[in-house]
C-alpha positions in Angstrom: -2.6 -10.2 9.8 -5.4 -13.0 10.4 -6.4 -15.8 7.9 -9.7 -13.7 8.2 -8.1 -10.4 7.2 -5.6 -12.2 4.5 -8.9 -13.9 2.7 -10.7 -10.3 3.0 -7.7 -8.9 1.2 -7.7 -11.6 -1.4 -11.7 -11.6 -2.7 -11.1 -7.7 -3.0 -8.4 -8.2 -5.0 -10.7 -10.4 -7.0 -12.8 -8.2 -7.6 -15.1 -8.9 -4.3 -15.6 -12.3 -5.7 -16.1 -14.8 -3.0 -13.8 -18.3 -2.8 -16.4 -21.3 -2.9 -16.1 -23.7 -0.6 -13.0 -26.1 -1.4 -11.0 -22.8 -2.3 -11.6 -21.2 1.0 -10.7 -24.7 2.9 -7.6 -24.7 1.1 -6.4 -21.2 1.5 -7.0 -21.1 5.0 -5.4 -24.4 6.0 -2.2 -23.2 3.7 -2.3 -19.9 5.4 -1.7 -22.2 8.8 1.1 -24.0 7.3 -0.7 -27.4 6.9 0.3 -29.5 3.6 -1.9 -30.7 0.9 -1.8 -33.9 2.9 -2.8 -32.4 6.3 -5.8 -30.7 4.8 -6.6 -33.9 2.9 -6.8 -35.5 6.3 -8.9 -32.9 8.1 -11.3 -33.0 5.7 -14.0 -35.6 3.2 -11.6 -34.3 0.2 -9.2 -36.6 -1.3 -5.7 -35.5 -1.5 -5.6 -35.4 -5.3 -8.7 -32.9 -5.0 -7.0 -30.9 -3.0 -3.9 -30.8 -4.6 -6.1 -29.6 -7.9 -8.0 -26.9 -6.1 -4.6 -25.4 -4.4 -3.0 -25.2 -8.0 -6.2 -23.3 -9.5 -6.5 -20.8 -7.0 -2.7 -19.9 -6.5 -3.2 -19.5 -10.3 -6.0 -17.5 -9.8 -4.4 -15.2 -7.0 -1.6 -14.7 -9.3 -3.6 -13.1 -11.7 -5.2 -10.8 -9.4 -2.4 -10.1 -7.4 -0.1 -9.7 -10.0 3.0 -11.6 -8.7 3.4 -15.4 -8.9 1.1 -17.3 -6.0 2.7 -20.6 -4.1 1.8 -21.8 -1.4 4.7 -21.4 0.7 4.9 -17.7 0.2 0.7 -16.8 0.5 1.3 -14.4 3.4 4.8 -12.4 2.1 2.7 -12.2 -1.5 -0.4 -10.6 0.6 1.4 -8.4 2.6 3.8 -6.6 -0.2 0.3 -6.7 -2.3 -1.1 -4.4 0.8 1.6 -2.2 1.0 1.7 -1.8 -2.7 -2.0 -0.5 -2.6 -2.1 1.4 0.8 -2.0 4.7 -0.4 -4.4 3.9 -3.3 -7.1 2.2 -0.1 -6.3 5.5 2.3 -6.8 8.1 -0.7 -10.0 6.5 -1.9 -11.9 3.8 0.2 -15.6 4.2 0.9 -17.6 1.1 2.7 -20.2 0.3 1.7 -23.1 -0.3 3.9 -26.7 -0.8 4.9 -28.9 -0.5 7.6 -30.0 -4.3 7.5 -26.3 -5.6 7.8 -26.7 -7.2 4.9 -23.8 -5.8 3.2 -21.0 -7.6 5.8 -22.0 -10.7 6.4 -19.9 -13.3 7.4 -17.1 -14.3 9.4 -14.7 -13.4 7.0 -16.4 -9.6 6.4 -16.8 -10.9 2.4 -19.5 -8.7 2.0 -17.9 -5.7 3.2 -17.3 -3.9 -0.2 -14.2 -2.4 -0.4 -13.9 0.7 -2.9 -10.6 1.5 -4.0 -8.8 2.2 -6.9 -6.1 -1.1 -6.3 -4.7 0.3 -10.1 -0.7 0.1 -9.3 -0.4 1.9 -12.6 -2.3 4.5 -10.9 -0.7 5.3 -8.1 2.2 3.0 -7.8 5.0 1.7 -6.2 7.5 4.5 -7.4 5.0 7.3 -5.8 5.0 5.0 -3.3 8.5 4.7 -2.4 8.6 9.0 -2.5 6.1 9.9 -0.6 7.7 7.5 2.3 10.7 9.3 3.5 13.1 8.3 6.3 11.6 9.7 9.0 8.1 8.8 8.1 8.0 6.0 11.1 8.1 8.0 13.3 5.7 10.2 11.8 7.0 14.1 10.1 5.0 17.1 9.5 3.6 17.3 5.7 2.0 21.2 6.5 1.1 22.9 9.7 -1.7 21.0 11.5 -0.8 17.5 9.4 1.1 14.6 10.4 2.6 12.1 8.0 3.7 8.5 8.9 4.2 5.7 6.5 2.1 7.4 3.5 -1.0 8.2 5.5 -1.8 12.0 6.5 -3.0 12.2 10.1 -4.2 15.5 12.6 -2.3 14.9 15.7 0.5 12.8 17.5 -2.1 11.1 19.1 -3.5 9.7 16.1 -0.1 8.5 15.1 0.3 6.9 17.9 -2.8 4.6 17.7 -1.8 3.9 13.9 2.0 2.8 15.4 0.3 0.5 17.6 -2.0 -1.0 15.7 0.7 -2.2 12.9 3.0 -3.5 15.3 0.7 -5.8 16.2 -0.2 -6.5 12.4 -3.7 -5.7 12.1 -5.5 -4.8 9.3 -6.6 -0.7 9.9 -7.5 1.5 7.4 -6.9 5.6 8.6 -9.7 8.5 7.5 -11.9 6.4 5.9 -15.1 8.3 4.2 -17.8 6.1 4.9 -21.0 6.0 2.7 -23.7 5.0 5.1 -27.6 4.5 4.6 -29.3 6.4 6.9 -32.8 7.1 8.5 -32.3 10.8 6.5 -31.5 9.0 3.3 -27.8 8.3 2.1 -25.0 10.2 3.4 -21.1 10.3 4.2 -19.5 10.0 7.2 -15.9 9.7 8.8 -14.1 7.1 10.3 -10.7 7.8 12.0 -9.4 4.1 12.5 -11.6 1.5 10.2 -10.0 -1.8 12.0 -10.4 -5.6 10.5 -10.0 -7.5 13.8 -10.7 -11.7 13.8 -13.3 -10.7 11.0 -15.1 -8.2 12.7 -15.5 -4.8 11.5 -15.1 -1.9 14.2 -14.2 1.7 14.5 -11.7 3.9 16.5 -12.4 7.1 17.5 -10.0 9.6 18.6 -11.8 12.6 20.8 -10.9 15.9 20.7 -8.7 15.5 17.3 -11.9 16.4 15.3 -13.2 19.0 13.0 -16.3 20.9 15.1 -18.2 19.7 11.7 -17.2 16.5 12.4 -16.8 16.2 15.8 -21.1 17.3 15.4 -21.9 13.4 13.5 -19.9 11.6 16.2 -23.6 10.6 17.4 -24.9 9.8 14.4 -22.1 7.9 13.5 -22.5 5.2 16.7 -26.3 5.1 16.1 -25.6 4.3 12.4 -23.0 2.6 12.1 -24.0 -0.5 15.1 -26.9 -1.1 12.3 -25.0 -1.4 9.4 -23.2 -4.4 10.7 -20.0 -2.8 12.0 -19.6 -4.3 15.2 -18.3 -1.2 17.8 -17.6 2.3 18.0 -15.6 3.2 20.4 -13.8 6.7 21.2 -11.2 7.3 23.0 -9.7 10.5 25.2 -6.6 12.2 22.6 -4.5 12.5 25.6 -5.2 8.5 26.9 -4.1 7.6 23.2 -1.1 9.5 23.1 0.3 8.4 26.9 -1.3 5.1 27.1 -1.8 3.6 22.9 -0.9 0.0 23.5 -3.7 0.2 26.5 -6.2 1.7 24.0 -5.2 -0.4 20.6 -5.7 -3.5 23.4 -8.9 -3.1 24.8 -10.3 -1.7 21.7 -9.3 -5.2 19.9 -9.9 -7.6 23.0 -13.9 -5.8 23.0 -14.3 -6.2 19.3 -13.3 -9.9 19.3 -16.1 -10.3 21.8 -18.9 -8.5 19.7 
């Protein structure tokens, strides 16, 4: 997970509220290890000020993150947060977008508005902990034509495959996401098979020849629309590439989208 992904993560939790300037200073120069002191030094802030502002916001993330914020233990807090809320972001994410771009601006994708029901109560760790079995890393068939790995539902090995990839080298993916775009027809939704946060940039894997005809028809539309709304790349990818070659793919997909 990047420092860029990590803050993403965070101002959702906050309810898409953005850290001002001092916050985001010190959470990203904590999320690199760097003492109070260090990040007094790197910057026009005295260390007192900085010392202030760290103890706010770890106060603040607590609260939203509902488990006790320090900051020698930002990134272990972030990540069990994630996994907490994974099935919750898969079951019911739409992005929110617009034509302009306005709606992710930013390095840090802070505009990008994330909505999912994050509600623990709702969907929590216990239905969490039984709908991932044993066997669910290396993925185990829920019904006929469905594949399940690690509480996500997916259509072929292939898909799998890419999803494997893609968390062992920690980034931030989101599987079937429904996509609520603005279009030149007026609003409507579309499907993303790999939603990727990549050193803040938004992209989208594609998977050929895994697809519904229905959907496999708005694959078009999809590009065209989704390269104005501020999502940097669409790129698809050959099923049978992806399921002999996936570290290749995940690779080139990320090394491209860290160039857009």
């Amino acid at each position: 997970m990047t420092v860029d992904e990590a803050l993403t993560i965070a101002e959702t939790a906050l309810n898409y509220d953005r850290l001002n300037k001092i916050q985001e200073i010190v959470f990203r120069q904590s999320w690199e290890g760097r003492s109070y002191k260090e990040i007094a030094a790197s910057t026009e802030y005295e260390y007192d000020y900085i010392k202030d502002a760290g103890a706010k916001l770890w106060k603040l993330l607590s609260k939203a993150l509902e488990e006790k914020v320090k900051k020698d233990n930002l990134k272990s807090v972030l990540k069990r947060y994630l996994r907490r809320n994974q099935v919750n972001v898969q079951r019911n994410l739409t992005i929110e977008v617009n034509l302009s771009g306005a709606n992710l601006s930013g390095a840090n994708l802070s505009g990008a508005r994330l909505f999912a029901n994050l509600n623990e109560a709702d969907y929590g760790q216990a239905d969490l902990d039984k709908t991932i079995t044993a066997d669910s890393e290396t993925g185990s068939s829920n019904s006929e034509n469905e594949i399940e790995w690690n509480g996500f539902h997916f259509d072929s090995d292939a898909q799998v495959k890419i999803a494997e990839i893609l968390d062992r080298t920690s980034t931030l993916f989101i599987p079937n996401s429904q996509l609520r775009l603005t279009t030149p027809a007026g609003r409507q939704n579309q499907k993303a098979q790999f939603l990727v946060f990549h050193q803040g940039k938004l992209g989208i894997l594609e998977v050929d020849g895994d697809r519904a005809p229905e959907d496999e028809k708005q694959d078009g539309q999809l590009d065209i629309v989704s390269l104005d709304s501020g999502i940097c790349l669409v790129k698809h990818y050959d099923a049978s590439l992806c399921s002999e070659q996936p570290d290749l793919v995940v690779q080139e997909f990320l090394a491209i989208l860290s160039q857009e």
